[in-house]
Structure formats: structure tokens, C-alpha cells
N, C-alpha and C positions, 0 to 999 in steps of 0.2 A: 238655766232655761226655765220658760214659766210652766205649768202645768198644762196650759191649755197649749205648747206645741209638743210636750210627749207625747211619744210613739208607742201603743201598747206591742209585746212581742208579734200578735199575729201581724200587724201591719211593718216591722222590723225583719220577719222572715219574707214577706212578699215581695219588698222591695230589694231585698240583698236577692231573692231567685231571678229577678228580673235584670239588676246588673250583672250576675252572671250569667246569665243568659244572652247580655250583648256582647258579653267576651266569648263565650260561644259560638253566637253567629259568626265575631272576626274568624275566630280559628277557624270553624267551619270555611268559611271563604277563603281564606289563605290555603288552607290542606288542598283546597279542589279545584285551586286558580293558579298554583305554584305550576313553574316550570320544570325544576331540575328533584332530583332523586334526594334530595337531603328535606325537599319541603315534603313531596307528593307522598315520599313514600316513607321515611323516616319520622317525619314529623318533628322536625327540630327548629321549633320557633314558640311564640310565648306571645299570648293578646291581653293586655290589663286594660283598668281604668282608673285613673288617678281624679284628687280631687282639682282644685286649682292651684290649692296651697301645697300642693307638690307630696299629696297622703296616699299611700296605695289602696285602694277600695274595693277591687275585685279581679278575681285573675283567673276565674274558670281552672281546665286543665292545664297547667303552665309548667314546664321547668323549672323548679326553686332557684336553684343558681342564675337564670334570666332573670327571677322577680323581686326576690323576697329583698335585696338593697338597689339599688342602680334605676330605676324607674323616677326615681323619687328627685334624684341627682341630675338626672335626663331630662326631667320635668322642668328644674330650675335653672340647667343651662337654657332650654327654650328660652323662658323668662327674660332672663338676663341681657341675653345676645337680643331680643328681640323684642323690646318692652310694650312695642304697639304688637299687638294682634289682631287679626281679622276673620271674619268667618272666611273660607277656603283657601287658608294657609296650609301649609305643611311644612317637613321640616325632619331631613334624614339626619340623622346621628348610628356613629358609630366609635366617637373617641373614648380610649380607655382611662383618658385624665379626664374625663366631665363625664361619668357616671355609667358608662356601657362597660360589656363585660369584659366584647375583644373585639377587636377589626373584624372580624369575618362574620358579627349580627351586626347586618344593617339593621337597622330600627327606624318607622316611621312615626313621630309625632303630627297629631294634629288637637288642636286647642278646639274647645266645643264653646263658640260663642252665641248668646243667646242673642234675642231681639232687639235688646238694648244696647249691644256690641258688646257685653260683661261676660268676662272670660268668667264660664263657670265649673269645667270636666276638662281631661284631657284624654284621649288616647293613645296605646300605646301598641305597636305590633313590632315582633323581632324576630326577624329571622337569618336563618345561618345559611349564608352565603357557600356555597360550590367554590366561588372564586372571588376573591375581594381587592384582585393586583398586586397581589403579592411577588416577589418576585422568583419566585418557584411555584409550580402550579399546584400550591396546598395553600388552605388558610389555617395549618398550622405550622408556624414557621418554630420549631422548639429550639435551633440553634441562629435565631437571630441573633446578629449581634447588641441592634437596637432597632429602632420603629423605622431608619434609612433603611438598615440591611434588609428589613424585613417585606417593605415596598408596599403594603397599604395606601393605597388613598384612606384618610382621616377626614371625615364630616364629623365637626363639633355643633349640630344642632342649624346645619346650613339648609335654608329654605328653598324646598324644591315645585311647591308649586304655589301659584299667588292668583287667588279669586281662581279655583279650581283648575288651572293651568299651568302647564310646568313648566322648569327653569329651567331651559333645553342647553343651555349650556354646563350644567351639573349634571345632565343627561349625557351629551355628549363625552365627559372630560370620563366619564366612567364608561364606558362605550367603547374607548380608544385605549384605557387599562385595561380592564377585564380581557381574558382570553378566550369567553363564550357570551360575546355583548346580547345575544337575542336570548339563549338563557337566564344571564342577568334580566333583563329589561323585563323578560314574562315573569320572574322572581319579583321584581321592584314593583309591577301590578299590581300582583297578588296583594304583596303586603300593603301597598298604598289604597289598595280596594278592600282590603281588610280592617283596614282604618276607616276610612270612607261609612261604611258598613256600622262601625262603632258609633261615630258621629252621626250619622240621620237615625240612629233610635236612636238614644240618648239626647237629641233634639225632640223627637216625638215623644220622652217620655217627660221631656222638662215641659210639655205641651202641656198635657196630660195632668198630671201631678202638679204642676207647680216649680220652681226653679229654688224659691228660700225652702219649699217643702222638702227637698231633695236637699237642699243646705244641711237641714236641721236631722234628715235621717241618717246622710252621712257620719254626722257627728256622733249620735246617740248610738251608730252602730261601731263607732270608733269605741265609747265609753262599754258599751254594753260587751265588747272583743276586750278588752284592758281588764274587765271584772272577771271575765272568766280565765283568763291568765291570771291574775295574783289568786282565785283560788287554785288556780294548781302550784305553783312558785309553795305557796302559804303551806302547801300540803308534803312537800318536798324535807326530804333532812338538809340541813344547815351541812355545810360541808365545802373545801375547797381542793381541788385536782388538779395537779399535771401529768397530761398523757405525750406522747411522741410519736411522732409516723416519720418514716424518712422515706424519700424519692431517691431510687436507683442514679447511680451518678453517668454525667451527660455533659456531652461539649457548656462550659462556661460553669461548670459547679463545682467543688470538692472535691479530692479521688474518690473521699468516702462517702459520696452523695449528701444531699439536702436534706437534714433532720429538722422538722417543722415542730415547735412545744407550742401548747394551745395550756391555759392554765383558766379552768372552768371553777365557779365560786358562786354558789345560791346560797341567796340570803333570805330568806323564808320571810324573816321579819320585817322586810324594806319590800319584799315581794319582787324580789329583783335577782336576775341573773347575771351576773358577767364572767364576757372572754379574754382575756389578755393575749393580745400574739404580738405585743410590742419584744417581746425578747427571742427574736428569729433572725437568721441574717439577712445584711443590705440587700439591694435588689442585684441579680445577676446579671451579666452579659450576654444573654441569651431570652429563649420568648416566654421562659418559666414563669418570668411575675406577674401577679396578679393585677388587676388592677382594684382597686378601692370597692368598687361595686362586686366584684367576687373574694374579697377580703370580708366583705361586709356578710355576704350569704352565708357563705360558707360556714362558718360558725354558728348562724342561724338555723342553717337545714341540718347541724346536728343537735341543735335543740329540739326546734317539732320533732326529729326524730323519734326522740328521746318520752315526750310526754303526753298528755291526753291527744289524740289524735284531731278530737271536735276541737280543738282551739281556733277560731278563724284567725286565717295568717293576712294579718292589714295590719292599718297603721297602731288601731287600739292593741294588741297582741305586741305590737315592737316597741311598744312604750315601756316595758318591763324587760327589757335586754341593752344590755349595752355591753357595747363593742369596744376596747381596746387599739387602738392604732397605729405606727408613728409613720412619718414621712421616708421613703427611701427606703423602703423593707419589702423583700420577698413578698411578706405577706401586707400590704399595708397601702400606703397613698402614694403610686409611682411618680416618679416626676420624669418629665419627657426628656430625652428621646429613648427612656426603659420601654424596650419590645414584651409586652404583654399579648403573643400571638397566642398563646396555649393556656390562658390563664383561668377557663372554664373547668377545665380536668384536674392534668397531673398535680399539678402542687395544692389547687384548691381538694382533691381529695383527703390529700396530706393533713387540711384542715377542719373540713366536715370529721372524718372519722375519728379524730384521736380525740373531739368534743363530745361523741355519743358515747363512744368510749368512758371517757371521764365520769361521766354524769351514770352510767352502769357500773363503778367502784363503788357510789354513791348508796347505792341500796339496792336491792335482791327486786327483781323486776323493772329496774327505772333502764333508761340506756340501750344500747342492743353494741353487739360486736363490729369490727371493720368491714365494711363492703367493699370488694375489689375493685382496686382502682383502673384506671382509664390510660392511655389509648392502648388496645390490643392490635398487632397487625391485622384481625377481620374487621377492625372499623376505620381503617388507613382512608386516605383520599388517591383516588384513582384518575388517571389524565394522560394523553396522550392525541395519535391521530389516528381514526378509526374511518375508514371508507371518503379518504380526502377530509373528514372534519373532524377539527377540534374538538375534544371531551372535558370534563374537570368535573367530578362529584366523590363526595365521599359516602363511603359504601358502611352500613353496619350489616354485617355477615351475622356475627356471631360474638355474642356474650355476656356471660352471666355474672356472679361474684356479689349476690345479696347477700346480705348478713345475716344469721342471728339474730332472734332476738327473746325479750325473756316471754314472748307469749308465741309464737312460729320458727316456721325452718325458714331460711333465706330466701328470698324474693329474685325466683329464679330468671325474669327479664329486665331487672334494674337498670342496667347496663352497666351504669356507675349511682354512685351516692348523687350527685349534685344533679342528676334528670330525674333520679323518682321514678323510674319505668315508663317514662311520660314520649319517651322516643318509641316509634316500633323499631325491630329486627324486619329488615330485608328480605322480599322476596327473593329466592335464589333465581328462579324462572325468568322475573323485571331485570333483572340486573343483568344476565345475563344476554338479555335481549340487549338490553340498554347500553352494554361496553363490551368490548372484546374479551370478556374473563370468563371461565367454566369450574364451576366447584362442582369437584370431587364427593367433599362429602362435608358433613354438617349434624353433626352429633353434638350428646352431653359423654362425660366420662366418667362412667363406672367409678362409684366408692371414692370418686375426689371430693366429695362437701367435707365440711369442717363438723367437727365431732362436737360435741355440747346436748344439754336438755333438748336445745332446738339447735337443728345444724345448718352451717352454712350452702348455701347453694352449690348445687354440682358444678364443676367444672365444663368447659366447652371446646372442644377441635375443628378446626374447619380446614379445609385444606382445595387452592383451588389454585388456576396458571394464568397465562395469557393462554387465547385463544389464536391460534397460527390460522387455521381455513374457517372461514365462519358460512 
């Protein structure tokens, strides 16, 4: 790049504040336009901005497991499927073989086309669906047998509105699955207005600034995240680890449950990290496996975990990790019809943890300890008929199980490794309004954290019924 289009840092910090700041505004409009209890009140959804060329660029507060691989993969199923674009396209995806987590984030793309018709940004909103037609009223199916049993409608990057108008028949065909269509539809808003929201700034700011300007800062802030990742890597001891986590056994696994090995390898010299999880077993009969895109994170978000924390997590930062894979693996690139209904959590914990893990054998403050894994009965999904109508949300009550680590005590509302605290915990009071259920009570428990320098977070009880007379 010549001299005269380098970016000095102040001009590098302004412009990265301002694309996060449009991932912000999404979120902001999503959290406050959402329908059901898993957007408004939990906050389980994730707004990026990619480049064209399919690079993650900014992702404000976001859930790692939603961002840090699968955006990127989403990006270029668009592409692919749809080579022309136009300014007020859009474009739902939720398939777990082209780059999404699981059936139950719907995801809305929209391509950010300037005035010349040149696809230059895309946006990216996801959020987690209440109900996604499943054929049980949870969108976690863990004992699917495959993506039939499992009953998902699957949008692979299908365009749902064309010159700002929608494709009312992909409206309807979801309308007539779901078992709360007018909670769906005020959900599909939100996120489709949260996207919306991404694209007219990001239009205003390619006004503003310039379109190759915004080119050239992308990149430079790609180069200037990659520099500061190989000095941390470079700072790192040479070293290679294998850890183990195993998942408690479940219709379609082993008597002796799922043991996930994650074999973690820095190479200071090459400035590189790699994960190996090619040696895990095939994918199971059931909704445990991952799909590619939380194959991908997951390994990832025990990395950040693990080191300078100021590393921006983009494309420049992923250039220095590489991921291990194979086809047909628990943990690895599904091939269809593998039901990847639960592939956000349990097993992807299985994976984050036993990497920070690793990388803490590595040397005396590097790493942190296991965060407790996911789903607890207080985060279950809830559904039934309540005063003539139909319900479907899932509920986070209660729970903790942060980790250790070599500089604090555990991070007492994480929930799990793969959200980052980035969900809230439930009003008991909303929820209560909101379903026919009454808790009891909602504590931490005494003297349960994990012993160490720094200990792990206390444990959690909650205990609550159906409600009989409301």
C-alpha cells in the first residue's frame, strides 16, 4: 500500500469506534424491537459487520460462539447462491452445513451496495429463535436423530425480501411451522430492522468517508490486529498439549459418554497457533454435533480466553490460528442430514475448555481453568397453553460456573464458556408474568466455588413449579 493511503493509529481507532458503534445500534434495535423472552430479555443474539470478501470487521458485544467462525461462511453462501445483488436484498440463513451455528439462530443477511451497485460490507444479525419448527417445542432437539427427526425448516441464505419488500411466501411457509407465528414474525423484524439499521449507516458512513477509504482502512486494521497477535504468539512458550473433557452420556453416544481431545500447539517462531480436533469421534445420531461454524469458535474462544485480552477478534487476529478439521466428526464439518440442534453448548463446551485448559499447562499465568458447562434445567425451554395460547421460550433462571483464572475468581454470570456473560439472567418477576411458572427461590450455594489462587465461581439452586391458579 503506498504511503500516501496509510492510516495513522488516531484515524485507525476512530473509524474501528464507529463500526462498532453500528453493530451497536443493530443490537440496540434488536434488544428493544425483539418479541419473545430469549431476545428482550436474555439477549441471545450477535450483530457483525463483514467485509465483502467475507472478513469479520466488527462485532460490538456479541457472543463468540455466534461470531468468531460462521459469519464469514454465511457471508459466502450469500455470494454463491446469489451472485447478482442489489441494494434491498435480504436474505435468512440458518443452515448448519453453510456456516450458521444451529437451526434455532435465524440470521439475517443484507449486502451493503453502494451507488454504483458494488457490493462493498455486509451485515450480519442472529438471533435465537423461541421456536424454529422443530418438532418438539424446543430448539434444542439433543436426541435428534438427524435434521428430519429433528423438524427445522433450513434456510441456506434464502432471500426474503427483494427491493425492500418481502418474500411473503418464506414468510408464510414459517408462519404455518412455527407454533408462535406472531412471536416469530415480531422476532423476524427486529432482526431484519436490526440489519436494516446496519445498512443505512454504513451507507452514510461510505458517504462520508469515502467507499476505497473504508477499503483501505479495513485492511490496514486487518494488518495492524495480525501485528498484534504474533506479538503475543512470539511472546508465548513453544509447547504442544493435549487436554480432554467429556460430555455426560445421552440417547445416541457411548455408555461412557463423549470424550472430546482438543491438542493445542504454539509456535512462537511461525507466530502461529494450532488446534487439532481431527481425532474425536464420527458425528452421532443425535443433535450433539457441531456444525463447522462452532467447530470453528470454539477452539477460538479458548484461545482469546487464554491471552492478552486487547487483541481485536477480526479477521487480522484469525490469521494466526488455525483450526484442524475433518469431514463427518462430532466435532468438525457435518454432512447433512447430521442434526446439529444443540451444537452451540454441550459438546462445543467440551471444546472451548479443554483448549484454555491446555494453553494454562503451558506456563504459570497463561490459560484459565474449565467453565461450567451448559444446559442446566434453569435454562430449559418452556412451552405449553397458557389462558387459550400457545407459549415457546426459553427461560435463563439461573447459572453460573466461570472459571479460574490465573489473574481472578470465576466469572460469576458467564453462563457458559461459548457466551462470555454476554446473555443476561432472567427476571424472575418477567417471567413469571410472562408463563405460567413461580420460583421458589434463586440463590448461589455456599462454599461450592472450585479452590485454587483464584477460585471458581459459586455454584447456583433454583427451584420453581408450574403454576395451577394464576
Amino acid at each position: 500500500m503506498s504511503d500516501t493511503n496509510k492510516m495513522d493509529g488516531s484515524t485507525l481507532a476512530v473509524l474501528t469506534a464507529r463500526f462498532e458503534g453500528i453493530a451497536r445500534k443493530m443490537a440496540n434495535t434488536l434488544h428493544r424491537t425483539g418479541r419473545s423472552g430469549i431476545l428482550t430479555i436474555a439477549r441471545d443474539f450477535s450483530c457483525v459487520v463483514l467485509t465483502a470478501k467475507h472478513e469479520l470487521l466488527a462485532t460490538a458485544e456479541s457472543l463468540p460462539n455466534h461470531v468468531l467462525r460462521g459469519p464469514d461462511i454465511m457471508s459466502r453462501t450469500m455470494t454463491d447462491n446469489h451472485p447478482v445483488l442489489k441494494r434491498g436484498d435480504a436474505f435468512l440463513h440458518n443452515s448448519p452445513y453453510h456456516g450458521c451455528t444451529h437451526p434455532a439462530d435465524h440470521s439475517i443477511l443484507i449486502p451493503i451496495i453502494d451507488e454504483e451497485g458494488v457490493h462493498r460490507f455486509t451485515v450480519l444479525a442472529k438471533a435465537h429463535q423461541a421456536d424454529c419448527g422443530n418438532s418438539l417445542p424446543t430448539t434444542y432437539m439433543g436426541a435428534a436423530l438427524d435434521v428430519y427427526n429433528e423438524g427445522a425448516l433450513i434456510f441456506p441464505a434464502v432471500k426474503v425480501q427483494d427491493n425492500y419488500q418481502h418474500v411473503m411466501d418464506i414468510i408464510r411457509m414459517c408462519q404455518m411451522r412455527i407454533r408462535v407465528p406472531d412471536q416469530w414474525w415480531g422476532d423476524y423484524l427486529a432482526t431484519l430492522g436490526a440489519a436494516r439499521v446496519g445498512e443505512r449507516e454504513i451507507l452514510a458512513l461510505g458517504r462520508e468517508i469515502g467507499w476505497d477509504r473504508l477499503e483501505d482502512y479495513s485492511q490496514q486494521w486487518f494488518d495492524y490486529s495480525e501485528k498484534r497477535m504474533i506479538e503475543v504468539i512470539r511472546a508465548l512458550p513453544k509447547g504442544r498439549v493435549t487436554r480432554t473433557s467429556t460430555h455426560d452420556a445421552f440417547p445416541g453416544t457411548p455408555a461412557e459418554g463423549v470424550t472430546i481431545k482438543a491438542t493445542v500447539e504454539v509456535k512462537p517462531d511461525e507466530a502461529m497457533i494450532e488446534v487439532d480436533m481431527t481425532d474425536n469421534p464420527d458425528s452421532m445420531p443425535n443433535g450433539l454435533n457441531l456444525s463447522e461454524a462452532c467447530s470453528l469458535s470454539a477452539p477460538m474462544i479458548g484461545i482469546f480466553n487464554s491471552i492478552d485480552h486487547t487483541v481485536p477478534k477480526n479477521e487480522g487476529s484469525f490469521r494466526r490460528i488455525k483450526i484442524h478439521l475433518r469431514d463427518g466428526c462430532v466435532v468438525g464439518r457435518p454432512r447433512h442430514p447430521t442434526s446439529c440442534s444443540v451444537a452451540t453448548t454441550n459438546i462445543a463446551d467440551r471444546v472451548a475448555n479443554p483448549v484454555q485448559a491446555a494453553l494454562a499447562e503451558l506456563a504459570d499465568g497463561l490459560g484459565q481453568a474449565e467453565t461450567g458447562a451448559l444446559i442446566p434445567p434453569s435454562c430449559g425451554v418452556v412451552s405449553g397453553v397458557h389462558d387459550g395460547k400457545p407459549f415457546v421460550n426459553e427461560v435463563y433462571l439461573g447459572c453460573t460456573g466461570g472459571a479460574g483464572t490465573p489473574w481472578t475468581d470465576g466469572w460469576l454470570t458467564i453462563l457458559h464458556v461459548g457466551n462470555a456473560g454476554m446473555c443476561y439472567q432472567d427476571s424472575i418477576e418477567i417471567d413469571e408474568l410472562r408463563h405460567p411458572i413461580f420460583v421458589h427461590e434463586r440463590r448461589l450455594i455456599a462454599d461450592s466455588e472450585g479452590a485454587g489462587r483464584f477460585r471458581g465461581a459459586l455454584g447456583a439452586i433454583r427451584n420453581s413449579r408450574r403454576s395451577i391458579a394464576r
